[in-house]
N, C-alpha and C positions, 0 to 999 in steps of 0.2 A: 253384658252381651258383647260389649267389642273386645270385649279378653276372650271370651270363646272364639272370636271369630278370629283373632287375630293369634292363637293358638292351631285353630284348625288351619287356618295357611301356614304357617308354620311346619305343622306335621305333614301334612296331605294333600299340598300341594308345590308345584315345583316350577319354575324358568319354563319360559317355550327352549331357550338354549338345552337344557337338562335335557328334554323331552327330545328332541332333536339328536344329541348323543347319544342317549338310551337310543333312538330308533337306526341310526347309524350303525351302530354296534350289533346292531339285529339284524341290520340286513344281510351281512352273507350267511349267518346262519340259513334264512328264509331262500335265498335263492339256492344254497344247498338243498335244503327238503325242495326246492323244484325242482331241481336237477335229476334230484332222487325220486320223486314222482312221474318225470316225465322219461325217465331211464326206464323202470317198472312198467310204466305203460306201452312202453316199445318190446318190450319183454314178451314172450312167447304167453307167462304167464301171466301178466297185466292185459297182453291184448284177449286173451280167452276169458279174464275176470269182469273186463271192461263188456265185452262181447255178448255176456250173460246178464250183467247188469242193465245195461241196452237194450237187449230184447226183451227182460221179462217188466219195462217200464213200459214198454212202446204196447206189449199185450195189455196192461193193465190198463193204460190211457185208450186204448182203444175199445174196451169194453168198456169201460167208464163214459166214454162219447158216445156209445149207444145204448149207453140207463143201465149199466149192470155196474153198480158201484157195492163198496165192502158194505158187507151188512153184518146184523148185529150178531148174529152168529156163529161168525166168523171162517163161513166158507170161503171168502173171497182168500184173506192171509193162505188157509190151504191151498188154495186151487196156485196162489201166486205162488207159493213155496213147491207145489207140484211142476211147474211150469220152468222154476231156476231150476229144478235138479234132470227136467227133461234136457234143457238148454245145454249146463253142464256136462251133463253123459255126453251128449252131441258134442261138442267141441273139444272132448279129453277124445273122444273117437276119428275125429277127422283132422285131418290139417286145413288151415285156411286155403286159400288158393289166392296166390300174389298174382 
């Protein structure tokens, strides 16, 4: 038993130092893709994708809060997918207003 166990540390585990350099080495990648996410979402077309995602949560949640939840059927999925593409059309049609 202690050869396995002292094999599995061996392989499969590592230094909190290790772990710390690995996380190190990650970090500017990671604040990249935030950069990159928070660039996008300023974007004409982040804020229109963000826009529709938003609304068609806030309709769901709000029929949800007054008993109309997904049922087994699965009119709700439609009615929600009816709802993003209304959403969508609306926002590729209008500009926002700043």
């Amino acid at each position: 038993m202690n050869d396995y166990v002292d094999t599995l540390s061996a392989t499969h585990l590592c230094s909190v130092e290790r772990v710390q350099e690995i996380m190190q080495k990650a970090e500017p990648q990671k604040k990249q893709r935030e950069a990159e996410r928070l660039a996008y979402l300023a974007s004409p077309e982040g804020r229109r994708k963000q826009a529709v995602n938003d609304t068609v949560k806030a309709a769901i949640a709000a029929l949800n809060q007054y008993g109309w939840y997904a049922d087994v059927d699965g009119h709700m999925d439609v009615m929600e997918s009816e709802i993003e593409q209304i959403i969508k059309k609306y926002v590729s049609e209008h500009e926002p207003i700043d």
